[in-house]
Structure formats: structure tokens, C-alpha cells
C-alpha positions as CSV (number, residue, x, y, z in Angstrom):
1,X,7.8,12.8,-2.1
2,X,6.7,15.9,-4.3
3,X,5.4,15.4,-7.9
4,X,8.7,16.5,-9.4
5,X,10.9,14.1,-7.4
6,X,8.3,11.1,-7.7
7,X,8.3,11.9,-11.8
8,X,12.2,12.1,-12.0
9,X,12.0,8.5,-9.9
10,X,9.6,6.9,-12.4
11,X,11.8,8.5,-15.0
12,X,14.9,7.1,-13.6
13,X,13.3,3.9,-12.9
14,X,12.2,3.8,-16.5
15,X,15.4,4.5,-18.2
16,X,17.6,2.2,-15.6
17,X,15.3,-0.9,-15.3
18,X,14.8,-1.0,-11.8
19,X,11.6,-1.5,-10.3
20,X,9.4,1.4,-9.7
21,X,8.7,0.1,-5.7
22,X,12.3,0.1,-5.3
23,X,12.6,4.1,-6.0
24,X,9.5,4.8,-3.4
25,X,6.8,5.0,-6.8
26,X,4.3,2.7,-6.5
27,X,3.7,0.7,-3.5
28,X,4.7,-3.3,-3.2
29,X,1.6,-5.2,-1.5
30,X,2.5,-9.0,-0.1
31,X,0.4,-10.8,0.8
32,X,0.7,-14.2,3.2
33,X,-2.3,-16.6,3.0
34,X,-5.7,-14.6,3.7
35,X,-4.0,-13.5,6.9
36,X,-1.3,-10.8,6.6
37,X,-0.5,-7.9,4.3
38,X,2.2,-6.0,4.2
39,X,2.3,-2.7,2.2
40,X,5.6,-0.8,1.2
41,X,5.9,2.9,0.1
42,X,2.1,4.1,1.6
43,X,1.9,7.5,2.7
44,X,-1.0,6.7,5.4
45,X,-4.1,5.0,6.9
46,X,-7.6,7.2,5.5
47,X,-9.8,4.7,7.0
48,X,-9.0,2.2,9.7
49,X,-11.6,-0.7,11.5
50,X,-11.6,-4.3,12.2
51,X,-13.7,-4.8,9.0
52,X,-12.3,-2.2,6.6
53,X,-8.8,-0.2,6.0
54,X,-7.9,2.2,3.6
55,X,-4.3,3.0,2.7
56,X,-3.5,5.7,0.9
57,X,-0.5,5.3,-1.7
58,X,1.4,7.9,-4.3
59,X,-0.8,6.5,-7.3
60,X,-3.8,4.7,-5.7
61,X,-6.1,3.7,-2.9
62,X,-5.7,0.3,-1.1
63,X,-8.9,-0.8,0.2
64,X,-8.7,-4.5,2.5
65,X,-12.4,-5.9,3.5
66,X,-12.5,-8.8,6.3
67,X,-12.4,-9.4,9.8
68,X,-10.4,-8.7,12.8
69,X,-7.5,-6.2,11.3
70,X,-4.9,-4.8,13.4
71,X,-2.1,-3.3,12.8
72,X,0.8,-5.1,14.1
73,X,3.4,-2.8,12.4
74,X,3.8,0.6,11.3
75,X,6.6,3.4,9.9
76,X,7.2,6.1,7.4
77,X,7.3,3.3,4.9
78,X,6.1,-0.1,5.9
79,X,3.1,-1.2,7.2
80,X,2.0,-4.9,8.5
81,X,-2.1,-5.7,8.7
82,X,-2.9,-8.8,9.9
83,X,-6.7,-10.4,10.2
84,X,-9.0,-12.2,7.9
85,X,-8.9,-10.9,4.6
86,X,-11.2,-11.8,2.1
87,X,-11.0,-8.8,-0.4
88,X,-8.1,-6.6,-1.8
89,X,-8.8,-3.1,-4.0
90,X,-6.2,-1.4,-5.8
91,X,-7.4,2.3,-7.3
92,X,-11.2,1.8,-7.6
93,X,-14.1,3.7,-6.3
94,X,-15.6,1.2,-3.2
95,X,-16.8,1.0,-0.1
């Protein structure tokens, strides 16, 4: 998504209430226990290995710290992590 259409979604989102993962903005993280995480809306891995992963999203950075990562699913929008997580960063400098 290019920087006009992802403006005119947060716009759009804005003015009709609905939820800024819904129009592809921001990303939706869930998260099951300490052992799965699924991420919606990324645009790509930047760092991958079974202690560390780095997604990359429109507005920021998701870093996962733990053990024994793998990727059981991915697509153009979706991606499933599962292993031992035991930290999540949104948008900071780490690592």
C-alpha cells in the first residue's frame, strides 16, 4: 500500500469508525498463551531466528524474543509464529 492510499484508509477509517486493522493500517497482533502469535497486515520478516524475529509493519517494527520460533504460516497478509515467547516490542529501538 503506497502512502497516499494508506492515508486515505486511515482517513476513511477515521471518519467511518471502523477499525484501522480492518482497512490494512496498522497491524492486529494476537497472541495465544506465551506460545503463538499471529500478526495481520505485515509487509515482511527483516530478521528471522529461533531466538529473535523482526516483522516489519506499515507504522512500526515488531520485535518477538524467546525460544524455538518457526513459522508455521505465512502470506501477503498473515503470518503465524509459534515458540516460546517471553518478550513482545512494538516501534522501539532493540535488539
Amino acid at each position: 500500500m503506497n502512502e497516499k492510499m494508506r492515508k486515505s484508509a486511515e482517513f476513511l477509517s477515521e471518519k467511518l469508525d471502523i477499525p484501522m486493522e480492518l482497512v490494512g493500517v496498522k497491524a492486529k497482533i494476537t497472541v495465544l498463551g506465551d506460545e503463538e502469535i499471529t500478526v495481520e497486515n505485515h509487509k515482511g520478516i527483516i530478521s528471522f531466528s529461533k531466538e529473535y524475529l523482526e516483522i516489519a509493519t506499515y507504522k512500526e517494527n515488531i520485535s518477538l524474543y524467546g525460544d524455538n520460533f518457526e513459522i508455521c504460516y505465512i502470506s501477503e497478509g498473515t503470518m503465524v509464529i509459534r515458540g516460546k515467547i517471553n518478550k513482545i516490542l512494538v516501534g522501539e529501538d532493540h535488539e
